[in-house]
LOZA-519667 format. One record per residue (C-alpha): residue number from 1; x, y, z. Coordinates in steps of 0.5 Angstrom, whole numbers, plus 500, padded with zeros to 3 digits. Last residue first. Example, Ala and Ser with C-alpha at 12.3 -4.5 7.8 and 13.67 -1.06 7.14 Angstrom:
2
2/527/498/514
1/525/491/516
//
This chain:
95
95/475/532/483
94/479/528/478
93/484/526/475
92/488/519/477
91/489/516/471
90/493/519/467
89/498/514/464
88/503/519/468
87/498/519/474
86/498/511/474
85/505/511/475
84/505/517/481
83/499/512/483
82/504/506/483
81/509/509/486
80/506/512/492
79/503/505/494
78/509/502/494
77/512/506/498
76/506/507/502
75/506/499/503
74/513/499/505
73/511/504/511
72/504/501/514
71/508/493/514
70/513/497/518
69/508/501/522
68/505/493/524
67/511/490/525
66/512/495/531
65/517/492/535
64/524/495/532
63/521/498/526
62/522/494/520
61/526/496/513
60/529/490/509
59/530/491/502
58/534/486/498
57/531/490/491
56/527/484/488
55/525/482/496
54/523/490/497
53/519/491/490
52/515/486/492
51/513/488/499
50/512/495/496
49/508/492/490
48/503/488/494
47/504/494/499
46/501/498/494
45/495/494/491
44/493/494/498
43/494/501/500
42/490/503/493
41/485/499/494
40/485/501/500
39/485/508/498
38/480/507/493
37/474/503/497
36/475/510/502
35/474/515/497
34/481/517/493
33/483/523/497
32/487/529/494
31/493/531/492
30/494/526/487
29/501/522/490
28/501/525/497
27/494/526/499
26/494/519/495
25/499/516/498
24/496/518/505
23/490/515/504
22/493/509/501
21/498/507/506
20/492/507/511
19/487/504/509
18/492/498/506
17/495/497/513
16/487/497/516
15/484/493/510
14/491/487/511
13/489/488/518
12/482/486/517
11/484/479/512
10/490/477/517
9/484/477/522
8/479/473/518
7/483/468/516
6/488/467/510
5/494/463/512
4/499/465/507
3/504/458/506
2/511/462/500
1/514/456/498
//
């Protein structure tokens, strides 16, 4: 069984990680920026879908004694695939 404490603080680094990733995945996947509230979404659909990809693959990446860089990578990976998914279906076009 999977126990998730939500407080304040996993809340925030959760925003930050899913900031992060999804400003740099979209840049990476569309080419341009999806706004502030797009890339965090973005990041944190996308590590949603990185962490799980990762357990399904029995992938395992950290940085030794920079948990949070690991965290900001496998969201990034899951970011980028989500987007370039999204973009196949079309979404994505703009600006």
């Amino acid at each position: 069984m999977i126990d998730i404490h939500l407080n304040v603080d996993t809340v925030i680094i959760w925003i930050l990680v899913g900031l992060a990733a999804g400003a740099l995945a979209s840049r990476v996947a569309l080419g341009h920026d999806l706004g502030l509230i797009g890339d965090v979404i973005a990041g944190v659909l996308g590590a949603f879908l990185g962490g799980v990809l990762a357990m399904i693959f029995k992938v395992n990446f950290s940085v030794a004694g920079h948990p949070i860089i690991s965290q900001i990578v496998i969201a990034f990976i899951g970011a980028v695939i989500l987007l370039f998914v999204l973009r196949i279906f079309g979404f994505g076009r703009g600006k």
